[in-house]
Backbone as ProteinMPNN parsed JSONL, in Angstrom:
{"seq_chain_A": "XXXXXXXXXXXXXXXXXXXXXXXXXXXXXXXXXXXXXXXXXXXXXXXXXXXXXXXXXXXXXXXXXXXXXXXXXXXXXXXXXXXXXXXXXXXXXXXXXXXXXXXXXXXXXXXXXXXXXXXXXXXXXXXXXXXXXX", "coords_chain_A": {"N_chain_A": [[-4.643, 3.056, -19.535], [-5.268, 4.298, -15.983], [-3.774, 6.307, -15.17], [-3.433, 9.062, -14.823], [-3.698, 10.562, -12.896], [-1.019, 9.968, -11.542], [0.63, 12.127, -11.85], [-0.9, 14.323, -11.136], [-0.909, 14.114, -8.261], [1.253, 13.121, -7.094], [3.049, 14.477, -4.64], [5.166, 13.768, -3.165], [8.395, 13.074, -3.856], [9.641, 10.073, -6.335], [10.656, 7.46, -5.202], [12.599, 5.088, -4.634], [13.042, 1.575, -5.668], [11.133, -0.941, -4.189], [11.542, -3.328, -1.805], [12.028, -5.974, -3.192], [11.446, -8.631, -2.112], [8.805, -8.367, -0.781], [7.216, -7.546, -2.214], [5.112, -7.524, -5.308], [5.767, -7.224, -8.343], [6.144, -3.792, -9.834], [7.312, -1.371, -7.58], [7.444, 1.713, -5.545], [9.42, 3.426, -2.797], [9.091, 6.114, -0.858], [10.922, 7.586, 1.995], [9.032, 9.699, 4.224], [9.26, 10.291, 6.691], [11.301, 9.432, 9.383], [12.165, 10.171, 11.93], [11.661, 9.433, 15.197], [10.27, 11.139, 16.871], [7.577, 13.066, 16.807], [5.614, 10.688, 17.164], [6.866, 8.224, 17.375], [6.531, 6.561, 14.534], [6.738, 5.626, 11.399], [6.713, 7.272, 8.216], [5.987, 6.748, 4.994], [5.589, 6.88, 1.754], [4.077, 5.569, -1.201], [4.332, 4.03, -3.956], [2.466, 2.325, -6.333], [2.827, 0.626, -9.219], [0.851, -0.377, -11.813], [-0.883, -2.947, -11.254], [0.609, -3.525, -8.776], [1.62, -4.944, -5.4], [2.044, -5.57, -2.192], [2.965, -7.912, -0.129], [1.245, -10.451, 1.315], [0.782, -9.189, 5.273], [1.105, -8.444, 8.577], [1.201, -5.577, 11.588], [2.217, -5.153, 14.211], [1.485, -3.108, 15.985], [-0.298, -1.936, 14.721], [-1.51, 0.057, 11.524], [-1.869, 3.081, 9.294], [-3.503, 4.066, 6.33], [-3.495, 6.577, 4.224], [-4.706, 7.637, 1.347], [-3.587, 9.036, -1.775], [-3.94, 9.215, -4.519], [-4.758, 7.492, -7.382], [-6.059, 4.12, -8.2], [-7.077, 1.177, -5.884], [-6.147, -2.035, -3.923], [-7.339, -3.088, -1.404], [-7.439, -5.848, 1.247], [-8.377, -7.636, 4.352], [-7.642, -10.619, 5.855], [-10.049, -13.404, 5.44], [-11.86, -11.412, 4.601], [-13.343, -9.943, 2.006], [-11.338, -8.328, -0.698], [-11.744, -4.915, -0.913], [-12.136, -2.131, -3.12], [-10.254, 1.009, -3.005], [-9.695, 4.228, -3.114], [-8.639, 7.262, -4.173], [-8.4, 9.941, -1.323], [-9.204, 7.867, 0.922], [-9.298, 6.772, 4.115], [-7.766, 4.33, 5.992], [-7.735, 2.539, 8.357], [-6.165, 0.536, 9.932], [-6.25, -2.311, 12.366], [-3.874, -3.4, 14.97], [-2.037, -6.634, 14.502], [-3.819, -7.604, 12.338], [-3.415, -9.389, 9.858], [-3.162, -8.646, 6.216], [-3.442, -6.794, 2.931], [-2.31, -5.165, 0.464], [-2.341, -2.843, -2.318], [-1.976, -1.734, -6.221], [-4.762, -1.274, -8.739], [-5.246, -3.763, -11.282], [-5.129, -1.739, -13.517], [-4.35, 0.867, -13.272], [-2.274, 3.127, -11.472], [-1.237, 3.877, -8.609], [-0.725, 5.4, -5.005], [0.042, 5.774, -1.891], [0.488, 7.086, 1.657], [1.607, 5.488, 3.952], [1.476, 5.035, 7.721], [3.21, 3.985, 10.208], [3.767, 2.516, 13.26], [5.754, 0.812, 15.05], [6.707, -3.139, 14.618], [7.018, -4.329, 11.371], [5.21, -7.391, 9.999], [6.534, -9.629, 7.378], [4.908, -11.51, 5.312], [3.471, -14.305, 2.941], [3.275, -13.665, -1.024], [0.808, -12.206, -2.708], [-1.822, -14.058, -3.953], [-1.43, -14.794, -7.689], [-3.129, -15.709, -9.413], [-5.482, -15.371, -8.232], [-5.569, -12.849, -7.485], [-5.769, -11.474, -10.538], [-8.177, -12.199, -10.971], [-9.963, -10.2, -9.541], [-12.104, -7.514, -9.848], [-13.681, -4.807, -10.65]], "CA_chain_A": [[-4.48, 2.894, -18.102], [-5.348, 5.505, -15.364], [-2.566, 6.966, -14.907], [-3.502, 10.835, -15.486], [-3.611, 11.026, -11.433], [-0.266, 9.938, -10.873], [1.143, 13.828, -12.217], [-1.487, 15.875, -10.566], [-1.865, 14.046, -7.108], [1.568, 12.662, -6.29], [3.604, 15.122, -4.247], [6.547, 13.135, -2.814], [9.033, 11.9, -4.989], [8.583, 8.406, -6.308], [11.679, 7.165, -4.476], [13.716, 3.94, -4.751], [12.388, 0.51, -5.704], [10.578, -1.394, -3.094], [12.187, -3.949, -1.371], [11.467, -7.217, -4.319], [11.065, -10.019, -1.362], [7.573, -8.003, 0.239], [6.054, -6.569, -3.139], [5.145, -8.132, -6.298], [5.574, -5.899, -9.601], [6.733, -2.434, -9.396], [5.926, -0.35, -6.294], [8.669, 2.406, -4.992], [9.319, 3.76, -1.327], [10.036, 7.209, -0.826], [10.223, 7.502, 2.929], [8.637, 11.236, 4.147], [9.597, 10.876, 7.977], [11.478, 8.357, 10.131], [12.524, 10.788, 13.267], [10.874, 8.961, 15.991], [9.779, 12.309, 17.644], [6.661, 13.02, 18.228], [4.86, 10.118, 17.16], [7.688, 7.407, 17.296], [6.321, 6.241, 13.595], [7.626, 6.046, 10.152], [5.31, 7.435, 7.453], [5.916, 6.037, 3.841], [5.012, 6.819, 0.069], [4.501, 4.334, -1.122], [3.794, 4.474, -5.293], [1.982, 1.254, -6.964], [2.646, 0.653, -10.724], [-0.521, -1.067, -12.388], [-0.694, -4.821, -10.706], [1.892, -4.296, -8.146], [1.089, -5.054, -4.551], [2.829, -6.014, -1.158], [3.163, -9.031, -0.12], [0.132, -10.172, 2.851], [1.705, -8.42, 6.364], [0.527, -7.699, 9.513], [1.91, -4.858, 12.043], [1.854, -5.055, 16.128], [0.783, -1.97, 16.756], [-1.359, -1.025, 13.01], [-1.107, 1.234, 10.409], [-3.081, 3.637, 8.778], [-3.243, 4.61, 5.566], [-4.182, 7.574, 3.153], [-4.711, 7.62, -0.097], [-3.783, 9.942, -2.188], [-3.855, 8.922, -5.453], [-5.199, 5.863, -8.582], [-7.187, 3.199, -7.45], [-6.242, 0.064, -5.533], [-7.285, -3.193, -3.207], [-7.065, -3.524, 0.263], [-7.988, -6.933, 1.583], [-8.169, -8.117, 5.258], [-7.732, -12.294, 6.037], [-11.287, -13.956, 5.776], [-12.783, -10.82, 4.487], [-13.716, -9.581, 0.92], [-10.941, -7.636, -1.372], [-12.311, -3.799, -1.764], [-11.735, -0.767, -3.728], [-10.136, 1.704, -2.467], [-9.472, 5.482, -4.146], [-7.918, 8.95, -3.974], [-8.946, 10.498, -0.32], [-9.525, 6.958, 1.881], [-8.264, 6.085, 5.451], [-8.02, 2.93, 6.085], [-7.329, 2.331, 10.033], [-5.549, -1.121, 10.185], [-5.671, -2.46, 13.727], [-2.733, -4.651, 14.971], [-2.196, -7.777, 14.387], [-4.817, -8.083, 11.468], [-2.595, -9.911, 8.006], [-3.587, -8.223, 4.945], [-2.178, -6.422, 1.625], [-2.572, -3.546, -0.208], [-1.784, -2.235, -4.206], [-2.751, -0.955, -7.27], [-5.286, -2.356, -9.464], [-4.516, -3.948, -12.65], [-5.135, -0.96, -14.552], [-4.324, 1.921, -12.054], [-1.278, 3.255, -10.572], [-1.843, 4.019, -7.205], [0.157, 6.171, -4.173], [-0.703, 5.89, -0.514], [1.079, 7.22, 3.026], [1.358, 4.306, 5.171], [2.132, 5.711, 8.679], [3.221, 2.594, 10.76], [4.835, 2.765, 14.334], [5.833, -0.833, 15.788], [7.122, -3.651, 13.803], [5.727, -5.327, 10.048], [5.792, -9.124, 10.219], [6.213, -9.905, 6.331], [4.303, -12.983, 5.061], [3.238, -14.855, 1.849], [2.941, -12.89, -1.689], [-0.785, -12.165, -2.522], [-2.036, -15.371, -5.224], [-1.652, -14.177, -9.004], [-4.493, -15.954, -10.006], [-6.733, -14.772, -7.391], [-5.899, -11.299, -7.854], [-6.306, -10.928, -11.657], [-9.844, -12.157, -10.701], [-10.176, -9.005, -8.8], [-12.576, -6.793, -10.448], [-14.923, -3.551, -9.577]], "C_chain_A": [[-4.8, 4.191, -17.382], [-4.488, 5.558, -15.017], [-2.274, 8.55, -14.743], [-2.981, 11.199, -13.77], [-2.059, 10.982, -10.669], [0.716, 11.461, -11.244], [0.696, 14.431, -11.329], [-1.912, 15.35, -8.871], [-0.506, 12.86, -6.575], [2.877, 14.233, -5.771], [4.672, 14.871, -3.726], [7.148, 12.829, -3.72], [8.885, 10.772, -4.933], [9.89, 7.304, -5.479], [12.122, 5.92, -4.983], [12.473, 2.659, -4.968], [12.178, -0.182, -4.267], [11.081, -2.556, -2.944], [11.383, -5.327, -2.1], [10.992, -8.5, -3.475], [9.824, -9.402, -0.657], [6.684, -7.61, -1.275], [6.281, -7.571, -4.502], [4.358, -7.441, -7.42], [6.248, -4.69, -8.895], [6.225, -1.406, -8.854], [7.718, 0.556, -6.041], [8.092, 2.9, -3.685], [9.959, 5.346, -1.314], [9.625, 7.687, 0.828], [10.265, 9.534, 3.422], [9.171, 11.385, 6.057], [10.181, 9.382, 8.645], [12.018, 8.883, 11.659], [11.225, 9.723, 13.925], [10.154, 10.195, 17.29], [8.586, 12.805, 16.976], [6.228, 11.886, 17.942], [5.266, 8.346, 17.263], [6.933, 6.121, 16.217], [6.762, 6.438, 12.714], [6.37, 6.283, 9.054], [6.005, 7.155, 5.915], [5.477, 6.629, 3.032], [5.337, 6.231, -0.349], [3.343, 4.53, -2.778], [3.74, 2.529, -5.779], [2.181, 1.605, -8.399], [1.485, -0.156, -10.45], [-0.257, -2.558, -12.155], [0.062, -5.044, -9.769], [1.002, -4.041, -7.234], [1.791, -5.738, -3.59], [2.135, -7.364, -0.92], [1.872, -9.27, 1.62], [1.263, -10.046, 4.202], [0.9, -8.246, 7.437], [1.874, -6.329, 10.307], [1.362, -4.52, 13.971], [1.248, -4.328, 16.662], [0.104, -1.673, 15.719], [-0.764, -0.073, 12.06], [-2.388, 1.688, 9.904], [-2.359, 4.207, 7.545], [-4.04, 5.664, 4.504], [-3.645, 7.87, 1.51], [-4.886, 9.132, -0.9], [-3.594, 10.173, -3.767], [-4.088, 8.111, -6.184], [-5.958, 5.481, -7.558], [-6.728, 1.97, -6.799], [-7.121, -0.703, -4.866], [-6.937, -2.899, -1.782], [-7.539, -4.819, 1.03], [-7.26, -7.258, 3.001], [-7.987, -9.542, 5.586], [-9.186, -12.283, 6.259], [-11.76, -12.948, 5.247], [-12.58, -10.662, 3.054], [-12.404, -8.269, 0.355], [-12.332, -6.18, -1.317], [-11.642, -2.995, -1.929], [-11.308, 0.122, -2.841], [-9.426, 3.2, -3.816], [-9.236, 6.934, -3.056], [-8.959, 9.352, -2.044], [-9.722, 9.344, 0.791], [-8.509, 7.115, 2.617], [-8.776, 5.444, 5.374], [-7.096, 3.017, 7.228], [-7.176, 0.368, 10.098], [-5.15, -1.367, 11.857], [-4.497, -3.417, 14.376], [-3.159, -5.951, 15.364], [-2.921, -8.012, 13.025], [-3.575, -8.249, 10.003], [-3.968, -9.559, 7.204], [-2.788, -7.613, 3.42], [-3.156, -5.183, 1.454], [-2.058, -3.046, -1.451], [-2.63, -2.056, -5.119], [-3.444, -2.308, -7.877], [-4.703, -2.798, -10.556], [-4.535, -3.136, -13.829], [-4.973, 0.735, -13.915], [-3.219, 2.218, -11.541], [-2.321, 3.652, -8.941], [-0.86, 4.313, -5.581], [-1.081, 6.221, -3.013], [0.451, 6.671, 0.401], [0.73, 6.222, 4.002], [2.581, 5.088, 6.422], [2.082, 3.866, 9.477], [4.271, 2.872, 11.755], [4.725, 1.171, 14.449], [6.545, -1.228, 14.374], [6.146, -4.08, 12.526], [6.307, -6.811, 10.0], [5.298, -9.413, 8.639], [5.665, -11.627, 6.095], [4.276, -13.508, 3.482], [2.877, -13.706, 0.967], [1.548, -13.181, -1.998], [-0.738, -13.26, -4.29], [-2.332, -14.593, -6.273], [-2.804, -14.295, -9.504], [-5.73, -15.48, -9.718], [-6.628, -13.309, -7.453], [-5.784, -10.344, -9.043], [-7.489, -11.39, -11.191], [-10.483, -10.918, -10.124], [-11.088, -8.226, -9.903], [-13.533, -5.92, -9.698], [-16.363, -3.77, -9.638]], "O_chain_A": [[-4.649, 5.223, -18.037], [-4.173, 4.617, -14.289], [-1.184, 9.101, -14.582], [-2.054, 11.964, -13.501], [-1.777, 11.603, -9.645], [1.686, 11.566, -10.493], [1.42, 15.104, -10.596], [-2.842, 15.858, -8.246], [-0.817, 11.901, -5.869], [3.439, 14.868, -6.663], [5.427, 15.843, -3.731], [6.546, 12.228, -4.61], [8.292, 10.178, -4.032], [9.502, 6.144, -5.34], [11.842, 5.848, -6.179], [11.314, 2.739, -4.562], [12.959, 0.011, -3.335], [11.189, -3.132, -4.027], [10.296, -5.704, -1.662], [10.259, -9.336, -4.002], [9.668, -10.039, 0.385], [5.47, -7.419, -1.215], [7.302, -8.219, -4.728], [3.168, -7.162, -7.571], [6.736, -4.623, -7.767], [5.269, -0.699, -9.17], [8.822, 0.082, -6.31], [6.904, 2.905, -3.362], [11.088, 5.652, -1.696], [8.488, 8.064, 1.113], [11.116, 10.368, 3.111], [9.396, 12.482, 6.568], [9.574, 8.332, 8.434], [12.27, 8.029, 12.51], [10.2, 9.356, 13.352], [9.664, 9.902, 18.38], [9.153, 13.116, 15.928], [6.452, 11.419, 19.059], [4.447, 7.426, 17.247], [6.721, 4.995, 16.667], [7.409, 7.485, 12.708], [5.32, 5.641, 9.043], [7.061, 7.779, 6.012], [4.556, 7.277, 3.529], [6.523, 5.898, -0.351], [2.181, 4.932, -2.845], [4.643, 1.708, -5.616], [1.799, 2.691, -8.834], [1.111, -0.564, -9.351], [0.515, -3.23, -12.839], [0.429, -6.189, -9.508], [-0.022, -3.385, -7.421], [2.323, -6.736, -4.077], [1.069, -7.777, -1.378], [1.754, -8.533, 2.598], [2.344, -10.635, 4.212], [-0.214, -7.81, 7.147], [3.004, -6.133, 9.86], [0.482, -3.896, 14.564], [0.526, -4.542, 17.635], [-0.281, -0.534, 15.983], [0.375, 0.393, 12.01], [-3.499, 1.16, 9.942], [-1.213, 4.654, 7.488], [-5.167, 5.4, 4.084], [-2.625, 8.175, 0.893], [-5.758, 9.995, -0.803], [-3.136, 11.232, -4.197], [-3.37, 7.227, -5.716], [-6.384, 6.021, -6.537], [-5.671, 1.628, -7.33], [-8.342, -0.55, -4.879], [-5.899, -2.318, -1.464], [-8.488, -4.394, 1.689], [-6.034, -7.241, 3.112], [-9.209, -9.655, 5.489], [-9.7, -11.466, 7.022], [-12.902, -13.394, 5.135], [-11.571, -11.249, 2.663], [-12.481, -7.215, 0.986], [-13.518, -6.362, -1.594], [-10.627, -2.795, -1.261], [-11.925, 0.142, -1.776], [-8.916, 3.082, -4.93], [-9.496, 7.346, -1.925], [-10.094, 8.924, -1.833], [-10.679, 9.735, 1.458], [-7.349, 7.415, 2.336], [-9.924, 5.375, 4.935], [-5.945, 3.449, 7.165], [-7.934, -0.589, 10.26], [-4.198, -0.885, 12.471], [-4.552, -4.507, 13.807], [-4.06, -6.359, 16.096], [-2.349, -8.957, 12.482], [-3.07, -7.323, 9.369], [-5.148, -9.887, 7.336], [-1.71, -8.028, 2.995], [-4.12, -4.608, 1.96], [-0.858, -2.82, -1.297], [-3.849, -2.167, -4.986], [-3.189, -3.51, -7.793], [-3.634, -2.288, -10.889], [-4.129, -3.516, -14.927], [-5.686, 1.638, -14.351], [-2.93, 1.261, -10.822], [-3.48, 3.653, -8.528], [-0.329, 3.317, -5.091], [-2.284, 6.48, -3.025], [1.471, 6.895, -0.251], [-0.276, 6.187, 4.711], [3.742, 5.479, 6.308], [1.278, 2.946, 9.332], [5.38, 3.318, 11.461], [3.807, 0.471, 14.023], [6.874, -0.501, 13.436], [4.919, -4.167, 12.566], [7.467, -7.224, 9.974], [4.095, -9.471, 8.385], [6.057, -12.64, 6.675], [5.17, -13.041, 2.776], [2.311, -12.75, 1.496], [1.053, -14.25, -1.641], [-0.001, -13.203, -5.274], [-3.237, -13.764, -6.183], [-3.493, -13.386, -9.968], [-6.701, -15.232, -10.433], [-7.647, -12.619, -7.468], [-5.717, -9.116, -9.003], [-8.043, -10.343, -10.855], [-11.681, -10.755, -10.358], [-10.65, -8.4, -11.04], [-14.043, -6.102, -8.592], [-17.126, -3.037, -9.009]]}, "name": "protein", "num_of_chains": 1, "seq": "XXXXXXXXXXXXXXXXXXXXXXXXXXXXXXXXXXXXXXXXXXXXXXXXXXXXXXXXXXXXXXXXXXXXXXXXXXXXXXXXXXXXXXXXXXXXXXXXXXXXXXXXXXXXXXXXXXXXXXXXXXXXXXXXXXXXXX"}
């Protein structure tokens, strides 16, 4: 498994298990800021074991996220699953349901900065996302 990256490229601690009704497999939360001063946002680390992945979500106002570590998916509604790796933003605009996690052979650590609310939805289809491939 790739895994070598999660030593040399995660810098937060890996924090507490992730809330089991939004994520499916083992993902942890370690949160890095929730003061609502200056940016009245909460910013996230947010650590993927190999297959885990949140549950599809949108967020009112967006989120953005940076990657800083393994490899993972990102998939928008209607559009095409892609790769994503070490040193991506990904600018999520609001409103848009999607997901986000490691691949099946990959850990994988992001910073999801997210002001506004997350409207949780359906977990992402097992079947359809072992099909996932690069």
């Amino acid at each position: 498994m790739k895994n070598e990256h999660l030593n040399n490229s995660t810098i937060f601690p890996l924090g507490q298990k992730a809330n089991a009704a939004y994520f499916v497999g083992d993902a942890y939360l370690q949160m890095v800021s929730t003061d609502p001063a200056p940016l009245n946002a909460v910013i996230g680390n947010v650590t993927f074991a190999p297959g885990a992945r949140n549950n599809w979500h949108s967020h009112n106002v967006g989120q953005v996220l940076l990657v800083t570590g393994g490899e993972g998916w990102y998939q928008e509604e209607g559009k095409a699953a892609r790769l994503i790796t070490t040193g991506d933003v990904i600018n999520i605009p609001p409103n848009v349901k999607h997901w986000h996690g490691a691949t099946n052979d990959s850990w994988f650590v992001h910073l999801a900065i997210t002001p506004g609310e997350t409207q949780w939805l359906e977990p992402v289809n097992n079947e359809w996302y072992n099909q996932l491939s690069m």
